[in-house]
ZALO-706723 format. One line per field, with one value per residue (C-alpha): x, y, z; residue in one letter. Coordinates in steps of 0.1 Angstrom, whole numbers, plus 5000, padded with zeros to 4 digits. Example, Ala and Ser with C-alpha at 12.3 -4.5 7.8 and 13.67 -1.06 7.14 Angstrom:
<lumzas>
u 5123, 5137
v 4955, 4989
w 5078, 5071
code A, S
</lumzas>
This chain:
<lumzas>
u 4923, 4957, 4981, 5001, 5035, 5070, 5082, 5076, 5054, 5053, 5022, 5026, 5015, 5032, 5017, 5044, 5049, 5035, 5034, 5069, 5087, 5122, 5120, 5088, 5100, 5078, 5058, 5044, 5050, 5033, 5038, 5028, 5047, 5032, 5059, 5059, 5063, 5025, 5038, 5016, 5022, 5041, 5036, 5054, 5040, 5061, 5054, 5091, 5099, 5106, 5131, 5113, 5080, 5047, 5026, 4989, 4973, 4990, 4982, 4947, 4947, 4967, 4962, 5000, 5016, 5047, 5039, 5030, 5064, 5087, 5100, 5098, 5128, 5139, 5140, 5181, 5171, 5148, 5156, 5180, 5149, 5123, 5155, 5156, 5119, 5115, 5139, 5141, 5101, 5081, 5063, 5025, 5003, 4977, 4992, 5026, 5042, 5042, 5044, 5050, 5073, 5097, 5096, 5109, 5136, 5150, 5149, 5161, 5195, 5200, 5204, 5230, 5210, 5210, 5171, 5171, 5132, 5146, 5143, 5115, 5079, 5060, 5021, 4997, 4965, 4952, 4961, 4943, 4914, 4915, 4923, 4895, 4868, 4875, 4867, 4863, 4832, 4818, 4821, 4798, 4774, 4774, 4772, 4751, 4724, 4732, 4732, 4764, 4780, 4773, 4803, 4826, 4848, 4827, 4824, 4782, 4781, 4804, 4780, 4755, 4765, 4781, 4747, 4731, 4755, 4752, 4714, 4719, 4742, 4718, 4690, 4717, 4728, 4694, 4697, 4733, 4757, 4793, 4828, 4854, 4891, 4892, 4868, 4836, 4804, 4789, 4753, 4735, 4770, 4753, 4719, 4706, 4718, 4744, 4767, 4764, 4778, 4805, 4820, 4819, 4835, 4862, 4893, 4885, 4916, 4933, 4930, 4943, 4940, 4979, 4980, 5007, 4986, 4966, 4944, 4960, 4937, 4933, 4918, 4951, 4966, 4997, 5024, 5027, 5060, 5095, 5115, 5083, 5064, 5033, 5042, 5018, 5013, 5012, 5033, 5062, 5051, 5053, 5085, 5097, 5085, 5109, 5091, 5059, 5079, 5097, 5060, 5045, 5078, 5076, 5050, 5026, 4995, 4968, 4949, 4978, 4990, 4957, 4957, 4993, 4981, 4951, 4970, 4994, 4972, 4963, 5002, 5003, 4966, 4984, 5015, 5000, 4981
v 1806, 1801, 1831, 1842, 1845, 1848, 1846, 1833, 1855, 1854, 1865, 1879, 1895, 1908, 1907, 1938, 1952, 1986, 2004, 2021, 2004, 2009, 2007, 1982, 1936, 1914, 1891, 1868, 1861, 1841, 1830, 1818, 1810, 1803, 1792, 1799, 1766, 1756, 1737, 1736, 1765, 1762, 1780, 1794, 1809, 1814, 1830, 1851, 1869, 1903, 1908, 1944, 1949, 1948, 1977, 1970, 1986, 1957, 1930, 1941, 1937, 1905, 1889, 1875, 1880, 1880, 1844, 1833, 1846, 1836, 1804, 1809, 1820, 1857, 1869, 1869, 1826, 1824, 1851, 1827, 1804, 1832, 1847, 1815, 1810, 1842, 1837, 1864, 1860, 1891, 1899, 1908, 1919, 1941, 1978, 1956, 1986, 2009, 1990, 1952, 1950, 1979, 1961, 1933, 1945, 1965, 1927, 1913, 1943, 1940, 1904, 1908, 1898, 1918, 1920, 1940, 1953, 1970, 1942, 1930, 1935, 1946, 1936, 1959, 1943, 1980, 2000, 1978, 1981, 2018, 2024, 2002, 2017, 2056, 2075, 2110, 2129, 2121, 2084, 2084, 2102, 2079, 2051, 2061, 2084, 2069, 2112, 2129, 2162, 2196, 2221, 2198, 2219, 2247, 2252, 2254, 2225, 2203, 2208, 2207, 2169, 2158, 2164, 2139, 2115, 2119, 2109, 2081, 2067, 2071, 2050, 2024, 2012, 2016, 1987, 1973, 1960, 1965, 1943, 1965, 1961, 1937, 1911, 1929, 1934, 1971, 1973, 2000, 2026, 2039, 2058, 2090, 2099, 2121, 2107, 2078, 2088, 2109, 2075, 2062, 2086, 2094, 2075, 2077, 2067, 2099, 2133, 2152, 2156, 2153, 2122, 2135, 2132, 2098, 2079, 2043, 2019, 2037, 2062, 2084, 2108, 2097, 2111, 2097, 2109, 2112, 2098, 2099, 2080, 2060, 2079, 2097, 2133, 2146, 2120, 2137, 2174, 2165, 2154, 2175, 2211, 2222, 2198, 2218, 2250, 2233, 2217, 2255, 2271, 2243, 2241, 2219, 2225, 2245, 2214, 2198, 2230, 2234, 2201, 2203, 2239, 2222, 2194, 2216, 2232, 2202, 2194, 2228, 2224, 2188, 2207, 2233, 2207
w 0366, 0356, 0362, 0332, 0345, 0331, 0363, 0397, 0418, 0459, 0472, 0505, 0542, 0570, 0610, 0628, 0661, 0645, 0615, 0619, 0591, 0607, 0639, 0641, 0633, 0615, 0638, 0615, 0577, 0554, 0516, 0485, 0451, 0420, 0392, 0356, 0346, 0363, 0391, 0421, 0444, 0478, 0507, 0539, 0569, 0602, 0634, 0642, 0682, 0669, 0699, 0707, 0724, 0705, 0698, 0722, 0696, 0665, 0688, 0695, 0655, 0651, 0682, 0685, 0718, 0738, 0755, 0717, 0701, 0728, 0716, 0678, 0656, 0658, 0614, 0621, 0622, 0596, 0570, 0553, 0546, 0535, 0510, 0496, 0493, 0474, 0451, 0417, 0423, 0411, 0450, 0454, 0481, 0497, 0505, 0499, 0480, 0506, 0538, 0534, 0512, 0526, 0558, 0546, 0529, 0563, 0578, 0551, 0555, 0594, 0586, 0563, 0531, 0498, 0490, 0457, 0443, 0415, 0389, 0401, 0394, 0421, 0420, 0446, 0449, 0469, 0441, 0415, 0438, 0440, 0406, 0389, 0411, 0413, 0446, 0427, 0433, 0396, 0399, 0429, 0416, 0387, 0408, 0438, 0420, 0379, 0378, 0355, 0372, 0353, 0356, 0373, 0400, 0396, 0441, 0445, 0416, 0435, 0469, 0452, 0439, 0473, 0484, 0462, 0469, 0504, 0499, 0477, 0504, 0530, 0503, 0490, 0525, 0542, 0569, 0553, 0578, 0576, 0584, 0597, 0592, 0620, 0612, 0635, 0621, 0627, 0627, 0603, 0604, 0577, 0581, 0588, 0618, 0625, 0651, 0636, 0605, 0622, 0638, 0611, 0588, 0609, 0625, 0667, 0675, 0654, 0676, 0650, 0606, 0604, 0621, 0648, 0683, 0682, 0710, 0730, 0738, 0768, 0750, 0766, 0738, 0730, 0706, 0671, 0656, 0673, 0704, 0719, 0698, 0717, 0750, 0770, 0760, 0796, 0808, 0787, 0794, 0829, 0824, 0800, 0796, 0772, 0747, 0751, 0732, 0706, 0692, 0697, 0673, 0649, 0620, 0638, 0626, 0649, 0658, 0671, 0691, 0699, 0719, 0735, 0748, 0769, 0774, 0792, 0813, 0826, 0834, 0850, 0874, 0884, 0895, 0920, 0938
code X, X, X, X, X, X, X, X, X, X, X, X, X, X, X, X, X, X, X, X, X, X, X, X, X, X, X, X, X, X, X, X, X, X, X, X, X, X, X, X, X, X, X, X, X, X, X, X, X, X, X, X, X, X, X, X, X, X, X, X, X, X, X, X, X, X, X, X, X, X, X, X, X, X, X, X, X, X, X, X, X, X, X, X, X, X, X, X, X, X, X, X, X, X, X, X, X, X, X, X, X, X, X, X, X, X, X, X, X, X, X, X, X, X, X, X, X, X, X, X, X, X, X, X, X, X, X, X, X, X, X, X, X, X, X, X, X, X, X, X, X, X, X, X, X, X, X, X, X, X, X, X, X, X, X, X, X, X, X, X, X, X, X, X, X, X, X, X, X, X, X, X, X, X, X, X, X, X, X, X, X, X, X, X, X, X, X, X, X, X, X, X, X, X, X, X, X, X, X, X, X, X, X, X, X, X, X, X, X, X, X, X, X, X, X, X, X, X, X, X, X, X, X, X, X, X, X, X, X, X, X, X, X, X, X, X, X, X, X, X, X, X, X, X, X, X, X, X, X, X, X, X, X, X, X, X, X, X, X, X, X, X, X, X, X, X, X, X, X, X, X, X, X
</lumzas>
């Protein structure tokens, strides 16, 4: 299928050090360009030392490591050549709007090259996804049980429905496998069984709904925000226990208090042994 294009479009994917889109580097990048005049695309991929540390947890994902980066061209080298390569090119991706394509453009400025979005279109594969197969409650009962909702948002109508599409889950994936974001094959995650479903359902790396207390590979809980960012949670209590009040006067939600409060404790039985 040819693309209809009345300009160039760059497809393209980031590997990072993390997901902080300041402070984290591209690792990896990797191109393609299809021009408006039909020629046959071109491509660019290129490993890049990010000069910082890499997150364990990004190179558990992308398996690209210190000993594998240290001889390849920092962005400063190379961001001359991927400027170039881009062009006035309309850019597209997966989840590119909102993480790949802003972390480009802060390489692109800290090497000193104007990387304007503004009069380009901007092409999110994700969000074509998403919108073309709604995740509201009436679409999957549609789908899973072919049923229409009666008094939609009405509370006891809504429960009522979630429970039928709960139960045409469990039918229409009976003995399914799954791939998982990294490649893995899970056996069976979903069927009627409880804890299986609650593994599945829920992030086990996250400790908390607001996403500001999270689980290292380690399974140690670590901070998610701040200077403190991927740093031991008792490790900095320990260290310092001023930081222990400023999280309990701020609006931190109550899980996330909850969990500095035991994690506390534990600082303070380690300190009268």
């Amino acid at each position: 299928m040819r693309l209809n294009l009345q300009r160039d479009l760059v497809f393209f994917d980031i590997e990072s050090t993390g997901l902080n889109i300041i402070r984290d580097r591209i690792v990896q990048i990797a191109l393609i360009k299809f021009f408006k005049d039909g020629r046959k695309e071109e491509e660019l991929s290129l490993l890049v030392n990010p000069s910082i540390p890499i997150g364990e947890e990004a190179m558990s994902i992308h398996g690209l490591t210190p000993k594998d980066l240290a001889n390849k061209p920092t962005f400063l080298q190379v961001a001359k050549k991927i400027h170039d390569f881009i062009g006035n090119a309309d850019l597209a991706g997966y989840n590119s709007n909102r993480f790949d394509i802003p972390m480009l453009m802060e390489e692109f400025d800290r090497a000193g090259l104007e990387f304007d979005v503004t009069k380009r279109r901007l092409i999110d594969v994700q969000r074509i996804f998403y919108k073309m197969e709604p995740r509201t409650l009436k679409a999957a009962l549609r789908f899973y049980c072919q049923k229409e909702i009666e008094q939609a948002h009405d509370a006891l109508a809504d429960v009522r429905a979630t429970v039928d599409v709960f139960k045409g889950q469990l039918q229409h994936y009976e003995g399914r496998n799954s791939i998982d974001e990294e490649g893995k094959e899970v056996i069976e995650p979903v069927k009627n069984d409880m804890q299986v479903l609650h593994e599945f359902t829920n992030d086990m790396k996250i400790v908390d709904i607001t996403n500001k207390l999270k689980y290292d590979h380690h399974g140690v809980i670590v901070f998610n925000f701040g200077k403190y960012m991927g740093q031991s949670v008792i490790d900095v209590l320990t260290k310092e226990r001023h930081y222990y009040h400023w999280i309990m006067e701020k609006e931190f939600s109550v899980q996330v208090k909850q969990t500095i409060k035991r994690l506390m404790k534990e600082v303070e039985k380690k300190s009268k042994k």
